[in-house]
C-alpha positions in Angstrom: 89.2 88.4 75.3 85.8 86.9 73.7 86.4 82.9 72.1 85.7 83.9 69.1 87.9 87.2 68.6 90.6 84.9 69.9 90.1 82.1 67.4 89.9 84.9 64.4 92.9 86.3 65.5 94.3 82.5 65.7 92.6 82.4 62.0 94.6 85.5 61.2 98.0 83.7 62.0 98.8 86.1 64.8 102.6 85.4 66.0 102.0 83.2 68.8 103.4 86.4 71.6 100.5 88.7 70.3 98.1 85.8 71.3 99.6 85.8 74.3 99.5 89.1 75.3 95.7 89.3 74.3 94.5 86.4 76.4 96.0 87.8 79.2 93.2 88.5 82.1 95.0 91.4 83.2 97.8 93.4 81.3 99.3 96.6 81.4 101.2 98.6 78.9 103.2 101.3 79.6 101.5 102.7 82.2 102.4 106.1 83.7 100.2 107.6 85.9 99.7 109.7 89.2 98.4 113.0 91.4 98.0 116.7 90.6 100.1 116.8 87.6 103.5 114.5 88.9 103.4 110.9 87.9 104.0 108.5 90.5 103.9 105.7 87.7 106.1 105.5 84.7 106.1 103.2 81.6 104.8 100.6 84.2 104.0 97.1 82.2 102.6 94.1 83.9 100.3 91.4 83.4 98.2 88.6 85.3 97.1 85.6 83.8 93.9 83.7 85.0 94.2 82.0 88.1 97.6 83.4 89.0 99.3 84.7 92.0 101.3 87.7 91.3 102.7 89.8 94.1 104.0 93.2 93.9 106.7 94.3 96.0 108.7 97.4 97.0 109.5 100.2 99.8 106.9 102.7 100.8 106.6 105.3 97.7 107.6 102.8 95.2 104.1 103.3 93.3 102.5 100.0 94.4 98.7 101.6 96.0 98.8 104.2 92.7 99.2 100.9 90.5 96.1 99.2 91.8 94.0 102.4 91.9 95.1 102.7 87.9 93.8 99.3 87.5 90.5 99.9 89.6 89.8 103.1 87.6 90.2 105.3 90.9 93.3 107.0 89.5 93.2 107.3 85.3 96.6 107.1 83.6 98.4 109.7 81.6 99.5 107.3 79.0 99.7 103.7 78.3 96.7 101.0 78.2 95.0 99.3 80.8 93.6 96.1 79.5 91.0 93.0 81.1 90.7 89.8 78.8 91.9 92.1 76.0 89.3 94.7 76.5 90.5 98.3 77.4 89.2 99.9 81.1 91.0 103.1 80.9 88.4 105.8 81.1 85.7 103.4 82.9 83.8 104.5 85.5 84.9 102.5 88.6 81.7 100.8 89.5 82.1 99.9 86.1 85.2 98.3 86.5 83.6 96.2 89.5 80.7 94.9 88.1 81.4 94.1 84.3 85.0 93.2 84.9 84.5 91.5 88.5 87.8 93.0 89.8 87.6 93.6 93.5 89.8 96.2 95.0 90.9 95.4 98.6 92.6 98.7 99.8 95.3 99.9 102.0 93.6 100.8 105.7 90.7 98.3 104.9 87.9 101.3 104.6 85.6 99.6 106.6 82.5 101.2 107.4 82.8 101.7 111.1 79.7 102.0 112.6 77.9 99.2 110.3 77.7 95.8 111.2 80.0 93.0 110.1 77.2 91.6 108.1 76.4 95.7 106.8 79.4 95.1 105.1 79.8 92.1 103.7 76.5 92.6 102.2 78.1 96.0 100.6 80.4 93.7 98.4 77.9 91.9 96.9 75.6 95.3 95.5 76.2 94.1 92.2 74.3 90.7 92.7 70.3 90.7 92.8 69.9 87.4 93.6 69.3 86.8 96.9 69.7 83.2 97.4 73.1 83.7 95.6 73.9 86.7 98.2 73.0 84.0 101.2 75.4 81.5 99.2 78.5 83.5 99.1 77.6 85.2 102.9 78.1 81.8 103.7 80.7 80.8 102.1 83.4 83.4 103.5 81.8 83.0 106.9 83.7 79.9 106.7 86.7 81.3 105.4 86.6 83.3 108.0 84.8 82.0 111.2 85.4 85.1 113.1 83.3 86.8 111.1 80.5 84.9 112.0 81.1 85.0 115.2 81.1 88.8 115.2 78.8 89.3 112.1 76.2 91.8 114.5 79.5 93.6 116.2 80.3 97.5 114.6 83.0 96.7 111.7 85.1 99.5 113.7 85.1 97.6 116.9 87.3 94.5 116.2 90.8 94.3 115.9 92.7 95.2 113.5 92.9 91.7 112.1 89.8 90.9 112.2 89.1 94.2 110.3 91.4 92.9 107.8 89.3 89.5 107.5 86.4 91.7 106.8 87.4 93.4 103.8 88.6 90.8 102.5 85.7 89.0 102.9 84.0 92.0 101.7 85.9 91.6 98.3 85.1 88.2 97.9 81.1 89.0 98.3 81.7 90.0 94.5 83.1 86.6 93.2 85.7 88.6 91.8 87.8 87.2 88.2 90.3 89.2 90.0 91.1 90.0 93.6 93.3 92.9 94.4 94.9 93.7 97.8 96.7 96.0 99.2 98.6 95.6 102.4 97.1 93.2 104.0 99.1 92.2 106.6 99.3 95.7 107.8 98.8 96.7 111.6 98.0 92.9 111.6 99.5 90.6 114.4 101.7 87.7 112.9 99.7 84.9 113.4 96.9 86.1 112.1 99.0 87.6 108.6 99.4 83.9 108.4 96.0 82.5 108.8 95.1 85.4 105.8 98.1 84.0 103.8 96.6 80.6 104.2 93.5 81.8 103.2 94.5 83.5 99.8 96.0 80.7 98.9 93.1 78.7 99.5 90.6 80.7 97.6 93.4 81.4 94.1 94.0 77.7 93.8 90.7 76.0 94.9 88.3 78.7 93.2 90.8 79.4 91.0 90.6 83.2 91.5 93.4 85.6 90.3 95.1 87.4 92.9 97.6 90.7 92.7 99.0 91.1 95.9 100.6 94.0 97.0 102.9 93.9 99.8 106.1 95.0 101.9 105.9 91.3 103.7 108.6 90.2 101.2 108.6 87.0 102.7 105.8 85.7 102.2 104.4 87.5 99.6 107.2 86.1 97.4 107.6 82.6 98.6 103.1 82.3 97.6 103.2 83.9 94.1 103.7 82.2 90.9 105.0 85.2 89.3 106.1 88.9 91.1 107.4 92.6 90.2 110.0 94.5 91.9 109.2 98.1 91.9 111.2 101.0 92.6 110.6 104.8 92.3 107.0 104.0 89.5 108.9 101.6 88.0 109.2 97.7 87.7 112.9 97.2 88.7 113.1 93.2 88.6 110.1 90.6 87.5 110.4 86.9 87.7 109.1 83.7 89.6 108.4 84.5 93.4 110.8 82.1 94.6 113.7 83.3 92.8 113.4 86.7 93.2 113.2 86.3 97.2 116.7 85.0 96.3 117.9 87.5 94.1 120.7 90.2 95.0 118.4 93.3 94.1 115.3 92.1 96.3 118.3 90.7 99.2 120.2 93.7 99.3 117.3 96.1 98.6 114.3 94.3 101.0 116.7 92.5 103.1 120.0 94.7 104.3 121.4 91.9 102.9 
């Protein structure tokens, strides 16, 4: 939401929620949405406040990858509003949705382009910047995030590991200098140590560059133990919400998530 629509609805002597709810960065309301006429998502509300950590857990099915292609614009909801610093997306173009919002979409599988170079596609995430000095800048700046990378940046993208794949397009999403950075399984088909050298690195980047970060996940672990806040989902729907921490000790997420 613009400063001044937020001090003329201060002006206006909004209850002090509704100025909440529309200086959110993310926030969605009521949400359903889904594939060839069968929701996947329903009444789904959420938000994400700048700078914040949320993480999204649940089984396979639950509706996690259809939530962040609802919020991309790749998938457009039935009902409900999608909304970024109080502005509504729904309907957007997705492009759109990357370059006037900023909100970078990190999906399942990676999508790589295979037979490009590292550096092919790293360059990809930054289309929406002209400057090329700026491009060089940020190039460099997640080749030290990620110094395989660099090592590997004239190697085909569909050539390295599955880890280093992941490091890619991740690195790929940051080329954007997103507001928001969305991902979606990243530690999948991804050897532990290096899940925890991406963890590490998420971390990093949402509380040093202060970037907001909606995780999606099945690694309850550590998914929940990093974010500030998280959503339990089951079957399209959020089925628990709260600070990560306490939901990794809750008896839903423990017996549900943990055979516990």
């Amino acid at each position: 939401m613009k400063k001044n629509e937020t001090e003329a609805a201060k002006a206006a002597n909004y209850p002090e929620e509704d100025l909440s709810r529309l200086s959110r960065l993310l926030r969605l309301e009521k949400v359903s949405s889904g594939y060839e006429g069968t929701n996947v998502l329903s009444d789904v509300s959420l938000y994400v406040d700048k700078g914040e950590f949320v993480s999204i857990v649940g089984s396979n099915g639950a509706g996690k990858s259809t939530l962040l292609r609802t919020i991309s614009g790749t998938v457009r909801p039935r009902s409900g509003e999608v909304r970024f610093e109080g502005r509504p997306i729904v309907g957007r173009d997705p492009a759109d949705v990357v370059r006037e919002c900023r909100i970078s979409h990190v999906p399942e599988g990676r999508l790589l382009f295979p037979r490009m170079t590292v550096y092919q596609n790293l360059m990809l995430g930054a289309f929406t910047t002209r400057n090329k000095k700026r491009k060089e800048e940020r190039l460099a700046y997640v080749m030290e995030l990620f110094p395989r990378l660099a090592e590997r940046s004239r190697q085909s993208a569909g050539t390295m590991s599955g880890g280093e794949q992941q490091m890619c397009a991740i690195a790929r999403g940051l080329m954007l200098e997103p507001r928001l950075l969305m991902l979606d399984e990243p530690s999948l088909g991804v050897q532990p140590n290096i899940v925890a050298r991406i963890y590490e690195t998420l971390e990093k980047i949402n509380k040093q560059e202060g970037i907001a970060v909606l995780l999606v996940e099945q690694d309850i672990h550590h998914s929940l133990r990093m974010a500030d806040r998280a959503y339990v989902m089951q079957t399209g729907r959020i089925a628990a919400e709260g600070r990560g921490a306490e939901l990794l000790e809750s008896e839903l997420v423990r017996k549900a998530y943990l055979g516990l």
